[in-house]
N, C-alpha and C positions, 0 to 999 in steps of 0.2 A: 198130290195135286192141291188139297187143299193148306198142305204146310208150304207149298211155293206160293199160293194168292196171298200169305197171312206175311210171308216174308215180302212179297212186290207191295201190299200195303204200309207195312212197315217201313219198306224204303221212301214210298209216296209220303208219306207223316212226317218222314224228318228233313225230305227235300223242301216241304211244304210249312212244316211248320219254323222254324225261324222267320220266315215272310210274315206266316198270321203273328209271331209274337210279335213282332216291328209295329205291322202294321196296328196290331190294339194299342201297343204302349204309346204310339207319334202318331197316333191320326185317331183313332176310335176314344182313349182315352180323355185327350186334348177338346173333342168334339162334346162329350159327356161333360167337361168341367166348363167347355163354353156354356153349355146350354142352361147348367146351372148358374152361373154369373149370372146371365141372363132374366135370371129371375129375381137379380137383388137389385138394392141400392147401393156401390159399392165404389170407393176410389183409392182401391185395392190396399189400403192401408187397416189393419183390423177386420172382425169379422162384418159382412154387409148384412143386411136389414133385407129380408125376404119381401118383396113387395109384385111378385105373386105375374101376372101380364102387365104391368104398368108400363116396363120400357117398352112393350110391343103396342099397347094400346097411344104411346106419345107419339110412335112413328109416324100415325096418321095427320095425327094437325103439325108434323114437323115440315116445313115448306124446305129448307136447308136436305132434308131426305129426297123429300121427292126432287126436286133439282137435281141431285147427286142420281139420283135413280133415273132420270131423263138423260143425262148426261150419258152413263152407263150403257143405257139401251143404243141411243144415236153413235156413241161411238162403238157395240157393236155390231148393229145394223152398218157402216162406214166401212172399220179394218177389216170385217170378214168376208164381205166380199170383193171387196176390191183386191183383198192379199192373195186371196185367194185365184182372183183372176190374173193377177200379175204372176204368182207362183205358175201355173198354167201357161201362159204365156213365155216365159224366160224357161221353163220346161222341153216346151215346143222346140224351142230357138236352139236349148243345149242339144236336143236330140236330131236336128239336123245337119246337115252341111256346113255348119258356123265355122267360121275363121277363129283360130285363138280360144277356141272351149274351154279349155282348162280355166284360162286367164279368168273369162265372164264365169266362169261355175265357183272361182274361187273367191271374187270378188260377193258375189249372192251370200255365196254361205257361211264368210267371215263373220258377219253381225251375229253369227251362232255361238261363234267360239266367245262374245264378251260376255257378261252379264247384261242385264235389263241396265242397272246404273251405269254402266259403262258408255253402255247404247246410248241414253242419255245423255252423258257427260260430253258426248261426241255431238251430238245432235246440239247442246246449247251452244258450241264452236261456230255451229250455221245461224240459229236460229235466236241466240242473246241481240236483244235491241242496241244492244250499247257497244257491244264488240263483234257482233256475229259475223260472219262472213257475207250472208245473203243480201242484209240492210247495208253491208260495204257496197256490195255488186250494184245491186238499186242506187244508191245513192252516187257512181259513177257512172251510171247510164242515166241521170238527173230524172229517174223515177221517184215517186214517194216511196218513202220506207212504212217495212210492215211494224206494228206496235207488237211483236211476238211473245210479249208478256206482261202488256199493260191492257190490249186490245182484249174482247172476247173469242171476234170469233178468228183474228189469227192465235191466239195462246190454243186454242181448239185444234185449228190446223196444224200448228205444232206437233201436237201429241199424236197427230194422225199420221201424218206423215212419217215421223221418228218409228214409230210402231210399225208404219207399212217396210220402212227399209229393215226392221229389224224380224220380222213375220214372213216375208217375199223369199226369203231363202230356203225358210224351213221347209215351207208349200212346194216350192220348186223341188226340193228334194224328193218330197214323195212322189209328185207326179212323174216328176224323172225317172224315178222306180218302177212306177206303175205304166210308165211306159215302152220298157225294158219285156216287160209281158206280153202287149198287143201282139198278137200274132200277126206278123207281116202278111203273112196269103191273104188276110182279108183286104187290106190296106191295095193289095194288085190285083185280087179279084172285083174288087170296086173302080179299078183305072182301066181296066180293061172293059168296065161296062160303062166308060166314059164319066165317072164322078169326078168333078172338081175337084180341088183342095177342100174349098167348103164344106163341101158336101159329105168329103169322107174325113173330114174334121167334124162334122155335127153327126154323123148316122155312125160314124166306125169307131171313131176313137172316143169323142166323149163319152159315149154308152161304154165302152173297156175301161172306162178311167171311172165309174159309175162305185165303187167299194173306197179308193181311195178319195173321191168327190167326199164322201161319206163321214168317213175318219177324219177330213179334212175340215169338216163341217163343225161337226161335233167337238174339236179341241180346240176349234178357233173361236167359238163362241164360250166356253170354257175360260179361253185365256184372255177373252176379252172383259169378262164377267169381273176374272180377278186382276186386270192390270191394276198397278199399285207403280211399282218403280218409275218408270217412265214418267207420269205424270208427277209423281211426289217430286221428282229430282228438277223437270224442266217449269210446270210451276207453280208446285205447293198445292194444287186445286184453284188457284185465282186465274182472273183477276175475280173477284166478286162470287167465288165458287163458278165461275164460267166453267170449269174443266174438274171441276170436286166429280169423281166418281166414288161409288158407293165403300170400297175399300180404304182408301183416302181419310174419306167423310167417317169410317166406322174408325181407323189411326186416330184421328184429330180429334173426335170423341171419348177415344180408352186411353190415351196415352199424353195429349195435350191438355185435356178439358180433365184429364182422371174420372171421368164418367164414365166407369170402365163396365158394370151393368147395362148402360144403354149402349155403350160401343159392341160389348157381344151380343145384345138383341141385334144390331145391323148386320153382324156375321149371321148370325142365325139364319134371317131374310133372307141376306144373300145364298148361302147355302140352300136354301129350300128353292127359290128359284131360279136355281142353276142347276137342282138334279131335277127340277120339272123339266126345264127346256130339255136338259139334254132328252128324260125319257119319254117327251113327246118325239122329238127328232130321230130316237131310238126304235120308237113304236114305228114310226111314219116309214122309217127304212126296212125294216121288216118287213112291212105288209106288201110294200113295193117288190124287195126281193121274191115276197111269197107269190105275189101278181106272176112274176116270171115263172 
């Protein structure tokens, strides 16, 4: 008995452990030489100059941070829920009676299969002031055209929008999944006691979709924490850091400026407040699930 657990162990270690080597050498390793940069004065040419909190203690009176970190936040507080509700919603739609599903389920979830730049590169097609598509459409319905990369808060809308077509699908996917699960008898045990749609869309189905809400929550604020592409490619962080988010802002510091010390203190931040959020959001779901 005890030579089979030592073998099922065994087998566990070696399923297991090429993942743990992965992961120390490309993320834990990586993480540890951030952290040390972090402490120098350094424009990665030669050894840096150990100067101890200094890039953390500049962040504070850095006004170009906090912007980028305002930025960060609003955009997302913006894409995460709104994707999310649109995910939900184009959800809804695939799982019912729709004409042509395939068509709309395929059209959603193409923005999956590019990249972040790609996404992008497509998006400046609509959204470029000078050749776009959209400022053509306005400009032949004798509307004013938007400034999408000179303006603030259209360059903003930009980014949001591009983001929401390229997030709406991902969202849809899961919920489509999770809604493969609802057990149908509740959904007619509720119509026969006269519930609306409404009704058995707020009490039966949103509370079913309650684990996937969940996961949906948590990766989206995650991936909003670290959007980078989208915005580097549509525009640069301008006009005036209008749209500078904190990854950007920490690029254009390590790699433009060669302030590559002070570029990995803003990874740093950022990493620390994005495993807070997530483990409050983490905590908060638990306690919920334990309430049940």
């Amino acid at each position: 008995m005890r030579s089979s657990a030592r073998v099922e162990a065994r087998a566990a270690y070696g399923f297991v452990g090429p993942s743990v080597v992965l992961l120390g050498l490309f993320v834990f390793v990586p993480l540890a030489w951030a952290l040390l940069i972090s402490l120098q004065r350094t424009d990665g040419f030669g050894s840096g100059t150990f100067v101890g909190l200094d890039n953390y203690t500049r962040l504070l009176g850095d006004d170009r941070f906090w912007r980028s970190a305002g930025n960060t936040v609003l955009f997302t507080a913006l894409v995460t829920p709104l994707s999310m509700l649109g995910g939900l919603g184009a959800a809804l739609l695939l799982d019912s009676a729709l004409p042509a599903r395939p068509v709309f389920r395929s059209l959603l979830i193409l923005p999956m299969a590019v990249s972040g730049v790609a996404t992008a590169l497509i998006g400046l097609l609509f959204f470029d002031e000078n050749t776009g598509v959209l400022d053509s459409v306005l400009s032949s319905l004798h509307l004013p055209e938007a400034s999408w990369q000179s303006g603030s808060v259209p360059a903003f809308a930009s980014v949001v929008l591009v983001t929401l077509w390229w997030r709406v699908g991902f969202n849809m996917l899961i919920y489509l999944t999770a809604l493969q699960g609802v057990d149908p008898l509740l959904h007619e045990s509720a119509m026969l006691d006269g519930a609306s749609w409404w009704q058995r869309l707020r009490h039966v189905t949103v509370p079913a979709l309650r684990p996937a809400t969940f996961f949906l929550l948590v990766v989206n604020v995650i991936f909003s924490f670290q959007v980078f592409d989208v915005v580097f490619v549509l525009t640069g962080g301008g006009p005036r850091d209008a749209t500078s988010v904190l990854v950007t802002y920490a690029y254009d510091q390590g790699f433009a400026q060669r302030d590559q010390g002070y570029g990995a203190a803003l990874g740093m931040v950022l990493l620390v407040v994005t495993l807070a959020f997530t483990g409050v959001q983490w905590r908060l779901g638990r306690g919920r699930d334990a309430d049940q």
